[in-house]
N, C-alpha and C positions, 0 to 999 in steps of 0.2 A: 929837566927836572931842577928845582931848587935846591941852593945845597944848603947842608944844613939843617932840613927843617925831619930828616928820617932818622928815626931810630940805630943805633947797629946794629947790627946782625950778626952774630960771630958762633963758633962752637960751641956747643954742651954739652953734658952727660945727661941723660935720660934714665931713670934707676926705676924697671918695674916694680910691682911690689912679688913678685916672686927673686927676683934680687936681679934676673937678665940687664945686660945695660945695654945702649946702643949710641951712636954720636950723630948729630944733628945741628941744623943751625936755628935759632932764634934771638928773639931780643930781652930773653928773660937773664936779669943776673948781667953776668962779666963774663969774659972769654974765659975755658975751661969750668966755670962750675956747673955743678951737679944741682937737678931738678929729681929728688923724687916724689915719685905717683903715691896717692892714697888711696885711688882708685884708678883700673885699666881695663880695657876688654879681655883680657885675661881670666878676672876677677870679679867685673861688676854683672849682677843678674839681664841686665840690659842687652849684653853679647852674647851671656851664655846658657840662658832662656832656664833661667833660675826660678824659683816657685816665686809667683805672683800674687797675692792677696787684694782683695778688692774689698775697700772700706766704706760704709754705707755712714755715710754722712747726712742728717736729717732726715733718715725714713727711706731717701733716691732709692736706695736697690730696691728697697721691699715695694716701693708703688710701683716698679717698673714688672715685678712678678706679679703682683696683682694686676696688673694691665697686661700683660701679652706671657702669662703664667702657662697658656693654654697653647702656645706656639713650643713648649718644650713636652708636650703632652707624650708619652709613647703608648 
């Protein structure tokens, strides 16, 4: 490998947003400082299958019930 041409890589703190911390290496920051989250799978609806809203943007939903409305028929 080239030297010189890589990032460093050194420790950090990691600060969930529930306040947990944990140590890690990456190239964010300088050796020992602290990364905290704004968002985590802790936290974010994406992990922890959080209510989802589905926004109808130029009429899409309501053509798609009018087109296959009859396939949720009971």
């Amino acid at each position: 490998m080239k030297k010189g041409i890589h990032p460093d890589y050194h420790p950090i703190t990691v600060v969930m947003t529930d306040g947990t911390k944990f140590e890690t290496r990456s190239t964010y920051g300088a050796t020992g400082d602290t990364l905290s989250l704004d968002i985590d799978p802790k936290s974010h609806p994406a992990w922890t299958g959080g209510q989802q809203t589905m926004l109808d943007r130029g009429g899409r939903v309501s053509r798609f019930k009018q087109k296959f409305g009859f396939l949720d028929a009971k």
